[in-house]
C-alpha positions in Angstrom: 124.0 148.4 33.9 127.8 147.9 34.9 128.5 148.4 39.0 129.3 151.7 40.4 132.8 152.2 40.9 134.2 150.7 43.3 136.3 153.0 46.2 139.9 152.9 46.8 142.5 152.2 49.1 145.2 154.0 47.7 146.0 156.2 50.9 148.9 157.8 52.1 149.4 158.9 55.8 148.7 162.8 54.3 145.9 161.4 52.4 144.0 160.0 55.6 145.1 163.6 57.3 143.9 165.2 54.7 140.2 163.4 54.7 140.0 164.0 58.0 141.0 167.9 58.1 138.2 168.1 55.1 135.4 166.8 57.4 136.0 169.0 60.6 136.5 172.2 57.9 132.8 170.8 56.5 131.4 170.1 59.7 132.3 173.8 61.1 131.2 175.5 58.3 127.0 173.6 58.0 126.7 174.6 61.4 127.8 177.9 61.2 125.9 178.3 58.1 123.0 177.1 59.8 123.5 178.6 62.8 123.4 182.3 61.3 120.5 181.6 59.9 117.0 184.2 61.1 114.1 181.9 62.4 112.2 183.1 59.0 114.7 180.8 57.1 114.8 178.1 59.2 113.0 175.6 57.0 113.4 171.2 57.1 115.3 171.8 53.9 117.6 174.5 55.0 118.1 173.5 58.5 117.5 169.6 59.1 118.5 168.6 55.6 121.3 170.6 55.3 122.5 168.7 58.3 121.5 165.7 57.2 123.2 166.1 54.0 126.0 166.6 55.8 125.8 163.5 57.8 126.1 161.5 54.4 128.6 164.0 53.6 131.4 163.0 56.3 131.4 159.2 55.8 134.2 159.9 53.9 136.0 159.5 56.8 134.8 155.8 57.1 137.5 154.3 55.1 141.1 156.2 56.3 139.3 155.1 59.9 139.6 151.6 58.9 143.1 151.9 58.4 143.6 151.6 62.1 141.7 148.7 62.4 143.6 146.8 59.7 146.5 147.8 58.2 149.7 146.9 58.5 151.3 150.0 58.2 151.8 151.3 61.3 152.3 155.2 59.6 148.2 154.8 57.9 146.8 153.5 61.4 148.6 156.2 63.7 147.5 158.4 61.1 144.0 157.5 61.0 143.9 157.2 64.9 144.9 161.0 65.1 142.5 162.1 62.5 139.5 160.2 64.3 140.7 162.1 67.4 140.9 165.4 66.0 137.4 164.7 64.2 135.4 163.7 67.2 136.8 166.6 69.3 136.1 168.8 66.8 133.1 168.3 64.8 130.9 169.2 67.9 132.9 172.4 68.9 131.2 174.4 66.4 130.3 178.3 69.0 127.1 178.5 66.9 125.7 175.4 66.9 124.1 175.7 69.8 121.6 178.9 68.3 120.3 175.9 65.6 118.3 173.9 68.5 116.4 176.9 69.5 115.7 177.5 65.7 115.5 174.3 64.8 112.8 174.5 62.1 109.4 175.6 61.2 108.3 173.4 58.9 105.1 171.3 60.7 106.2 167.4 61.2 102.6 166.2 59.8 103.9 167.7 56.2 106.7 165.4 56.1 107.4 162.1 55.0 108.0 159.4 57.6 111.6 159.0 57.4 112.1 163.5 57.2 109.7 163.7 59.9 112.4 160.7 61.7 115.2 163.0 61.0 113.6 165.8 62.3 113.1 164.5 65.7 116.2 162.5 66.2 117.9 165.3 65.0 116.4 167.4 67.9 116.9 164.6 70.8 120.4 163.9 69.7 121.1 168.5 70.3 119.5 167.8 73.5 121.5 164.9 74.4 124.5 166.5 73.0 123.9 169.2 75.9 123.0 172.3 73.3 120.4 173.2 76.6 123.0 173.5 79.1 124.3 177.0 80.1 127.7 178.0 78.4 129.8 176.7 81.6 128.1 173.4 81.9 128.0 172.9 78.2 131.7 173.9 78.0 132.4 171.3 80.6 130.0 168.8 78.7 132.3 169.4 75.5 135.5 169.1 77.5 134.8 165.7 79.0 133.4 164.5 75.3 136.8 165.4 73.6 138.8 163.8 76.5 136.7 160.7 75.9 137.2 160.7 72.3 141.0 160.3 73.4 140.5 157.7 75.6 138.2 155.2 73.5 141.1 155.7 70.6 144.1 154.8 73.1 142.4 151.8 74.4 141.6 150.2 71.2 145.0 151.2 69.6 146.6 149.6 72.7 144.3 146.4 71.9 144.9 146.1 68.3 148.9 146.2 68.8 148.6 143.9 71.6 151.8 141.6 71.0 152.1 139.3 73.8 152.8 135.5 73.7 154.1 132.6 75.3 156.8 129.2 74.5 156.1 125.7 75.1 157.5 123.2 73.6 155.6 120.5 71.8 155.3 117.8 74.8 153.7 120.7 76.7 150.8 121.0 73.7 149.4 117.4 74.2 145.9 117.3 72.7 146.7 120.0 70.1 145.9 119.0 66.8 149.7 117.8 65.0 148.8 120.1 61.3 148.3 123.2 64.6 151.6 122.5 65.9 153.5 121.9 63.1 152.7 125.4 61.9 153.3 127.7 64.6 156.3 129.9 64.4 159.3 128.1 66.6 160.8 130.8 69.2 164.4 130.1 71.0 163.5 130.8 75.0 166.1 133.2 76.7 165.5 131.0 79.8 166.7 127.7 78.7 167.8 128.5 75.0 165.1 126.1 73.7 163.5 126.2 70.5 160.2 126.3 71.7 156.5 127.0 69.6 155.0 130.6 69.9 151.5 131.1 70.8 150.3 134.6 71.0 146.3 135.8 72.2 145.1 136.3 68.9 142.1 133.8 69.1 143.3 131.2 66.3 145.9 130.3 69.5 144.5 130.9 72.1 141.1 129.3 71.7 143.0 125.8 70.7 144.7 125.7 73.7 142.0 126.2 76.2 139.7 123.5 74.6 142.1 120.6 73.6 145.3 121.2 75.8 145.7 118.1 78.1 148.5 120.0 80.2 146.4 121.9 83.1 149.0 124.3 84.0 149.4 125.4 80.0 145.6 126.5 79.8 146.3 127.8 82.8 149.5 130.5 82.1 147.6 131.3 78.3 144.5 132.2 80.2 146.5 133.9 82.5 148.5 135.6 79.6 145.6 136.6 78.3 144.0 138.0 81.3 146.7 140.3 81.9 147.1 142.1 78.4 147.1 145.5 78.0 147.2 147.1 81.9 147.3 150.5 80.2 144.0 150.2 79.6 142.7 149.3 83.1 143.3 153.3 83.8 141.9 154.4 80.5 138.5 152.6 81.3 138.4 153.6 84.8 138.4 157.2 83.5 136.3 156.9 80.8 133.4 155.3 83.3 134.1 158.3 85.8 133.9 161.3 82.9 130.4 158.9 81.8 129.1 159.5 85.1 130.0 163.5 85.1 128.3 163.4 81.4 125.3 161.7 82.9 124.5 164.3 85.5 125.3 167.2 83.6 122.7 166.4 81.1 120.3 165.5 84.1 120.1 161.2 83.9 120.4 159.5 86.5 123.4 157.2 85.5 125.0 157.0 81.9 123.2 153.9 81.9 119.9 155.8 82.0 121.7 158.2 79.1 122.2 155.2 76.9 119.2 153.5 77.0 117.0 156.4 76.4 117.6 155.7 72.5 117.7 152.0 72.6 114.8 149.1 72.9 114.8 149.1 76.7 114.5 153.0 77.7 116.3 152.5 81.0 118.8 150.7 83.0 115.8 149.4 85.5 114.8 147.7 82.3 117.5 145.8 81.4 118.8 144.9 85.4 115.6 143.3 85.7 115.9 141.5 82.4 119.4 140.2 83.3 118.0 139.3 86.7 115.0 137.1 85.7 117.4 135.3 83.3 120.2 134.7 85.8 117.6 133.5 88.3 116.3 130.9 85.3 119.7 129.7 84.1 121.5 129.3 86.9 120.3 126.2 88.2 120.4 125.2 85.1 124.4 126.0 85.0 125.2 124.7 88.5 124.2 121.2 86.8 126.3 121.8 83.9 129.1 122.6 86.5 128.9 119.6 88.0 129.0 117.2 84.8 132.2 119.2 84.3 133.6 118.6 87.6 132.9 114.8 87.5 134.8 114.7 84.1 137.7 116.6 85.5 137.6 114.4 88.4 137.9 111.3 86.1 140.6 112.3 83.9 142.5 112.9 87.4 141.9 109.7 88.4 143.5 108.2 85.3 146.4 110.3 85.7 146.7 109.0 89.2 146.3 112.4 90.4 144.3 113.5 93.2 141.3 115.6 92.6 141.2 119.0 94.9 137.4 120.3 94.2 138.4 123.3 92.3 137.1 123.9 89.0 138.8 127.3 87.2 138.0 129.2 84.6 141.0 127.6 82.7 138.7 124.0 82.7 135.8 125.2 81.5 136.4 124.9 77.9 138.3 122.0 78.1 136.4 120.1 80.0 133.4 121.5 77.7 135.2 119.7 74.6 135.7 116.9 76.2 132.0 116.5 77.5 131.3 116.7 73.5 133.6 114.2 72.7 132.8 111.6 75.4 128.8 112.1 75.5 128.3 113.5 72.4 130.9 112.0 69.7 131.2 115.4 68.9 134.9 115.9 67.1 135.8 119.5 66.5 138.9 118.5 64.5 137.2 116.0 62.6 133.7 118.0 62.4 135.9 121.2 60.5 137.5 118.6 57.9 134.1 119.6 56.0 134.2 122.9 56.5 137.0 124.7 54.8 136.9 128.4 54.3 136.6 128.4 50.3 133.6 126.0 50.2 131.9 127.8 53.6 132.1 130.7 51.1 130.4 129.6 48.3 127.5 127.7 50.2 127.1 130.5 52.5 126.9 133.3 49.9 124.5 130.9 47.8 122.1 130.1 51.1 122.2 134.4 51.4 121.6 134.5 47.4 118.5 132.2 47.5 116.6 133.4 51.3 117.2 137.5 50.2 117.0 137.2 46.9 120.5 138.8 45.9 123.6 137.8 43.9 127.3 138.4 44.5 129.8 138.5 41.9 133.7 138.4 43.3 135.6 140.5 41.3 139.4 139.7 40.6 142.4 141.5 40.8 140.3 144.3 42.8 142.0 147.3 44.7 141.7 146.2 48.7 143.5 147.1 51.5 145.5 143.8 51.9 146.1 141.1 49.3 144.2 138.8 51.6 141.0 141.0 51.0 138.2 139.2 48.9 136.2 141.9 46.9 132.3 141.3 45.7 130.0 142.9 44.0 126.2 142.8 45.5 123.4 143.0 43.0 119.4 142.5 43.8 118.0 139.4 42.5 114.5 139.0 42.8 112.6 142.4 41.5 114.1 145.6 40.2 117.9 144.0 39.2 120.0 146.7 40.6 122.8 147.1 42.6 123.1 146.9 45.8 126.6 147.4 46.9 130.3 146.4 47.9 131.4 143.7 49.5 134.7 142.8 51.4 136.0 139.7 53.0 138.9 139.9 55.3 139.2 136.9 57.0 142.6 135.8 58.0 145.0 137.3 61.0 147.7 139.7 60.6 150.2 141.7 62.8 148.3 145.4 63.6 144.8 143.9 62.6 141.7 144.3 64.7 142.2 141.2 66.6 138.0 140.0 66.9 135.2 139.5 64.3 133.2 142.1 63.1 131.5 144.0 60.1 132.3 147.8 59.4 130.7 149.8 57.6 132.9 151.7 55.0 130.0 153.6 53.9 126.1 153.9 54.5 123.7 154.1 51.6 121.6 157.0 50.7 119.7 158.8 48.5 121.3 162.1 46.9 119.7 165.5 46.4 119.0 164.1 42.2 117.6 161.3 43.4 120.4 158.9 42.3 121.6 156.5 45.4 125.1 156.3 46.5 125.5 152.9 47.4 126.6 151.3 50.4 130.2 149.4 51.3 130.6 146.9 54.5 133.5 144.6 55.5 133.6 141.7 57.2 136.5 141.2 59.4 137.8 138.0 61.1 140.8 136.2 62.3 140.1 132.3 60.7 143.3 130.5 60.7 145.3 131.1 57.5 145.3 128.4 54.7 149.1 126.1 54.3 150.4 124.7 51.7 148.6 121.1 53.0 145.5 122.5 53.8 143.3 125.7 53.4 141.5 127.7 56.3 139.0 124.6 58.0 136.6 126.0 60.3 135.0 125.3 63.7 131.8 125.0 64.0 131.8 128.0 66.5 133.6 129.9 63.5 131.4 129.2 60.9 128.5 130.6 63.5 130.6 133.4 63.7 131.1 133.9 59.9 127.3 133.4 59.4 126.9 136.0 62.1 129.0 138.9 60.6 127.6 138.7 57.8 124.7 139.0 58.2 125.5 142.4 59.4 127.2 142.9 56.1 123.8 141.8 54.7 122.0 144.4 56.6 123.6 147.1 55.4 123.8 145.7 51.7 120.0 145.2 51.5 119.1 148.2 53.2 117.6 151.5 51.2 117.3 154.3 53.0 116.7 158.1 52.2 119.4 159.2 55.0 122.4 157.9 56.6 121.5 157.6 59.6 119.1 155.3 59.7 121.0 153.1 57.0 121.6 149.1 57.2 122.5 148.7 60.7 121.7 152.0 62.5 119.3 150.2 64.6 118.0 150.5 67.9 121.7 148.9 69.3 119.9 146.2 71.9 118.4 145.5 68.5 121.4 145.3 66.0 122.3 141.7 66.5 118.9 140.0 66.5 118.9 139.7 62.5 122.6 138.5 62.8 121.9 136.0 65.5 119.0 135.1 63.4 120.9 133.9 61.1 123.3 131.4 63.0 120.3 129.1 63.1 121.5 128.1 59.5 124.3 126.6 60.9 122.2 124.0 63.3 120.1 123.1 60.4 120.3 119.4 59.0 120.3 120.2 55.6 121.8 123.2 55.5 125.1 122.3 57.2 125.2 119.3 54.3 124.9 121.8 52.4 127.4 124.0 53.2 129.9 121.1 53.9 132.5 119.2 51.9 135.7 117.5 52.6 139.1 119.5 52.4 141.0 116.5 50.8 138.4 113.6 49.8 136.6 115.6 47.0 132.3 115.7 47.0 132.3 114.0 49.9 129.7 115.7 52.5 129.3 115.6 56.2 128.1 112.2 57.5 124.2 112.4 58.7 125.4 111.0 61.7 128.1 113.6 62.3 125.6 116.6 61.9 123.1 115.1 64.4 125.3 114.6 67.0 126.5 118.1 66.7 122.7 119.1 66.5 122.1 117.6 69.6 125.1 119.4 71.3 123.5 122.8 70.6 122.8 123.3 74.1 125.6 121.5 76.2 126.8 123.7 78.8 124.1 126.7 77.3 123.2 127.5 81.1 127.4 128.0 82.0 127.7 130.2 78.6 124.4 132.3 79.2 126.0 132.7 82.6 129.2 134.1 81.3 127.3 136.1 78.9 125.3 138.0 81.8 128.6 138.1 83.5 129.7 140.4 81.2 126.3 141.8 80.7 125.7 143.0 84.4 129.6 144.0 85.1 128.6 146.6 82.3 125.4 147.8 83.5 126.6 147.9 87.5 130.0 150.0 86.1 127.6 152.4 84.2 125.0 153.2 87.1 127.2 152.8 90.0 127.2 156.5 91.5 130.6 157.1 92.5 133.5 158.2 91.3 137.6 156.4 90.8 136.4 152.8 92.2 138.6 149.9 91.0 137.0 147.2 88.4 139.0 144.9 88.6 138.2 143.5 92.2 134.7 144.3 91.3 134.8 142.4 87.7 136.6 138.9 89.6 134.0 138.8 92.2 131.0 139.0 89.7 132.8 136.5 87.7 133.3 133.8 90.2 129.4 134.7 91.4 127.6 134.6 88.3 129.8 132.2 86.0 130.2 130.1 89.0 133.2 129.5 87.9 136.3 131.4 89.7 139.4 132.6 88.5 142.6 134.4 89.3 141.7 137.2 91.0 145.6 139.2 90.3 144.6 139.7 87.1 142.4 142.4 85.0 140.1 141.0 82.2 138.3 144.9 81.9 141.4 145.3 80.0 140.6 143.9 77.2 136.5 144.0 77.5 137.2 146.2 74.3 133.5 146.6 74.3 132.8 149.0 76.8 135.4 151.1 74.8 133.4 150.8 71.4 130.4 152.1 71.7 129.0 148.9 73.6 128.7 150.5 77.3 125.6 149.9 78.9 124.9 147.8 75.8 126.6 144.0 76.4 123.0 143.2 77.3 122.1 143.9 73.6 123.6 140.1 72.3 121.1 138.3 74.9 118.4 141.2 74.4 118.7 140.3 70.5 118.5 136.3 71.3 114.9 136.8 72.4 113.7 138.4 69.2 116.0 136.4 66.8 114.5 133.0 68.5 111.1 134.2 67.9 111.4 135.7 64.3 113.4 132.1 63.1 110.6 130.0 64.8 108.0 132.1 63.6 108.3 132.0 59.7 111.9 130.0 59.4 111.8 127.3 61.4 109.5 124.6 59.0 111.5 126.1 56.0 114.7 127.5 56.5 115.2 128.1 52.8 111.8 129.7 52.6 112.2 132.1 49.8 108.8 133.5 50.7 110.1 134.5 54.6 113.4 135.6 53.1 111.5 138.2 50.9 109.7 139.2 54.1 112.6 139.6 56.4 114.0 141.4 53.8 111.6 143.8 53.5 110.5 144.2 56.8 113.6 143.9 58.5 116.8 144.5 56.8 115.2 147.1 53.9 114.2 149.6 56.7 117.1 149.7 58.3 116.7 152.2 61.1 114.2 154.4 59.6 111.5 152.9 61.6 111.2 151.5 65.6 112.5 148.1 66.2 108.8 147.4 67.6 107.4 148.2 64.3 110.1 146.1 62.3 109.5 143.2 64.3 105.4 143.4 64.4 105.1 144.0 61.3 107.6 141.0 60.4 106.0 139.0 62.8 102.2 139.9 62.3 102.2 140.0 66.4 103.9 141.6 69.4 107.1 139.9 69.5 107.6 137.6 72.4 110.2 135.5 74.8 108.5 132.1 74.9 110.2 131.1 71.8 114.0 131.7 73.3 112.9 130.3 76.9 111.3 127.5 75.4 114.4 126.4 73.5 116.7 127.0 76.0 115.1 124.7 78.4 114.1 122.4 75.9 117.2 121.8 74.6 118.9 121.7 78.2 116.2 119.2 79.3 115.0 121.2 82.3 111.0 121.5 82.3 111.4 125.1 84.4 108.3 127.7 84.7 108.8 130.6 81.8 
């Protein structure tokens, strides 16, 4: 059977308007439909499929919303940002709508299948939650603060994405910088000194360099200060977007929009997850105020030979420095050396074959395929183990580019689902990254940190390939969201296996020649240096967006609020005139009250890898089983239920706590 087609990119700015303008007309005219409906013919099929229908209907918007994330015409993504806009504000206006939760249906839950009987009831606590209870003024108001927060979470992330600031130095001042890093950055006269100096803008492929291997303190110092201090428009977006949250909140009767969000997710309320991020700040911080001070002793050193006196202080500018330096004294651990063996084609091919053999699939790259960018990998995604069919579309967008979305992450172009024949349309995801761009000496070589990363996206993109669900909402990925990374964090333990990193490895320019065993198990045995200062900073970020979201009052100022949990938590203080919420896109992408989500999901992807990978993790018999159990079900099911019936238990922490202390060599009470 040859692949489905395979979609297009071929959009004008009128096409994406045009997609758009289709999808609120649609949107409008189910409900309305619905909505005029008498309670005799409210039915599952006419009322809750209809809608449902419709749901897998309007991801035809998926793809022109991509366009803002990615490409480099300016006309598509302003085009694409005003159709989402117009979209969101107006696919919940509909006047009728709210008559459909009163009628809702009469069909009797126990004569449905699982996954109707699903739609049915989300179906009925999403109406709630979208405020279809509220009298006419408070629901008016609900929809008014909705639509103004649509506009809000576009203007931040546009103002992200086109983010263009940067910085000169000239090569003395990069000391420590790899020579092949220098040599090709874009050279930049300075209107201060009429210099030719080398350009280095916050995109993460120059930024991240700098603050682990430049020598020159005060250079680490004005990029992380640069980087800080991008995008002030955004510090007022946020602010009002947490204030209309906290209206939204108490219209609908919750306590905080914390309490709103986590209604729907693994943890049920903000109580929940305070206490979570509590008990783990109260285990890891001594173990960071160690770390802290194997750091300061190395800065204190390197002072010393520099015949400089050492103040104290220790900044948030040192910490990855002195990080790579305590890998490279201690640990022999050589980034530059270590990503020799990892360049992007052959990560590629032995990640895609590790995928092919633990989930039983196979990908076929197609040439010469229509993409977005000429960049843009394209691969078919067929099942390999039982029935043989296809499975769906695949995209790889790896490398930076002016406009792009400026992170790592999967989208999903479209969810798969099962149409009224009974034929499937089939899903499409994207994996998007910045990994430094090949030369002419050398292709893309990756980190180790990277090719975590890559592992990590896709395995979202694996998700949502492997996934078979009746409806699109509970396709792939739509998970419980304090549950959507574990399977992807999962994963990354592939990259800290012996014989997998061999595996995946190969030298750039000295042809079959693998990692050195010696290599991988000093990297092995840096898995957790400094894992106490980076859970810190992960809970940093964690509680800042919890505290934000439950804090009950109205126009306070982040910022201060943002540095003084910082220099608490992290232990490590910075510049308090600057204004990292800025660019904390995450609250502004459907991550508020959520950040807790990426430790939440190391607790279960711990215990699922120790549980039935950890002896074998090439097991073809475990892949089969995460496959089915986790991945297949996508959201169609509880998390809890995935993960028991996975697991063949109640899932549990002592696997994550175990490890962490392990593998910081502390011996503290779980």
């Amino acid at each position: 059977m040859p692949a489905p087609a395979a979609p297009t990119f071929h959009y004008t700015a009128e096409d994406i308007t045009r997609v758009f303008e289709q999808a609120c007309t649609e949107t409008v005219k189910v409900n309305d439909e619905v909505a005029a409906l008498t309670l005799d013919e409210c039915t599952f099929e006419s009322v809750i499929a209809r809608k449902g229908r419709l749901d897998n209907w309007c991801g035809i918007i998926s793809i022109p919303e991509f366009f803002r994330h990615v490409s480099t015409d300016k006309a598509l993504r302003d085009a694409a940002t005003e159709g989402s806009l117009r979209y969101e504000a107006s696919a919940p206006l509909s006047k009728s709508e709210s008559s459909l939760l009163s009628k809702r249906c009469t069909t009797d839950i126990n004569s449905l299948s699982p996954e109707n009987a699903r739609l049915l009831e989300k179906m009925h606590l999403a109406y709630v939650r979208n405020g279809l209870l509220l009298d006419d003024e408070k629901q008016e108001e609900y929809k008014r603060i909705n639509k103004r927060l649509a506009v809000l979470k576009t203007e931040f992330s546009k103002i992200s994405n086109e983010e263009s600031s940067y910085r000169l130095f000239t090569r003395e001042e990069l000391e420590g910088l790899p020579s092949d890093f220098i040599d090709h950055l874009p050279k930049q006269t300075d209107e201060k000194d009429g210099q030719e100096k080398h350009k280095l803008t916050m995109k993460y492929p120059d930024l991240l360099p700098v603050l682990k291997f430049a020598k020159n303190e005060h250079v680490r110092k004005e990029m992380w200060f640069a980087n800080e201090t991008k995008c002030p428009e955004n510090v007022a977006l946020l602010e009002e977007a947490l204030s209309l949250r906290r209206q939204a909140a108490k219209i609908l009767g919750y306590a905080s929009h914390s309490d709103y969000v986590l209604e729907v997710r693994m943890a049920k309320n903000a109580k929940t997850v305070e206490d979570f991020l509590s008990d783990l700040r109260s285990k890891v911080t001594p173990i960071g105020t160690k770390e802290l001070e194997r750091l300061k002793a190395l800065k204190c050193a390197e002072k010393e030979e520099q015949g400089q006196e050492f103040d104290g202080t220790f900044m948030a500018w040192d910490k990855m420095y002195y990080h790579q330096r305590l890998l490279e004294s201690e640990y022999s651990v050589d980034e530059n050396k270590i990503k020799e063996y990892f360049s992007l084609p052959q990560v590629t091919a032995g990640m895609l074959k590790i995928y092919e053999q633990v989930l039983g699939i196979r990908f076929v790259e197609v040439e010469s395929a229509d993409t977005w960018h000429p960049d843009v990998k394209y691969l078919e995604v067929w099942d390999a183990a039982e029935s043989k069919d296809f499975l769906g579309h695949m995209y790889l967008d790896l490398h930076p580019r002016d406009g792009k979305f400026s992170h790592a992450a999967q989208f999903t172009l479209a969810d798969g689902f099962e149409n009224e024949d009974g034929s499937r349309s089939y899903p499409v995801a994207a994996m998007v990254a910045n990994f430094t761009k090949p030369t002419n000496e050398k292709p893309s070589l990756l980190t180790h940190r990277e090719l975590e990363t890559y592992f990590h996206e896709l395995g979202h993109c694996m998700h949502n390939l492997c996934s078979k669900t009746k409806w699109a909402r509970f396709h792939g990925t739509s998970v419980e969201w304090d549950f959507v990374e574990a399977p992807s964090k999962m994963l990354e333990n592939w990259c800290w296996s012996r014989a997998e990193l061999q595996g995946l490895s190969g030298h750039y320019a000295r042809k079959g020649e693998k990692i050195p065993d010696e290599m991988v198990d000093k990297l092995i045995k840096s898995k957790f240096v400094m894992a106490g200062l980076d859970n810190l900073t992960q809970n940093a970020y964690a509680t800042f967006d919890i505290v934000v979201h439950t804090r009950d009052e109205d126009n306070f100022e982040t910022t201060p609020l943002w540095n003084k949990m910082r220099d608490e938590i992290t232990l490590i203080p910075g510049l308090h005139n600057t204004w990292r919420p800025a660019s904390f896109g995450h609250l502004m992408a459907g991550y508020d009250s959520s950040y807790y989500g990426y430790m939440w999901a190391k607790v279960f992807s711990s215990d699922m890898f120790h549980s039935k990978f950890e002896k074998d993790p090439m097991s073809v018999e475990a892949g089969r089983e995460y496959r089915k159990y986790i991945l297949e079900r996508g959201g169609s099911v509880d998390a809890e239920v995935l993960l028991r019936d996975f697991l063949g238990r109640e899932p549990s922490n002592e696997a994550y706590f175990t490890e962490l202390l392990a593998g910081t060599g502390n011996n503290a009470k779980l």
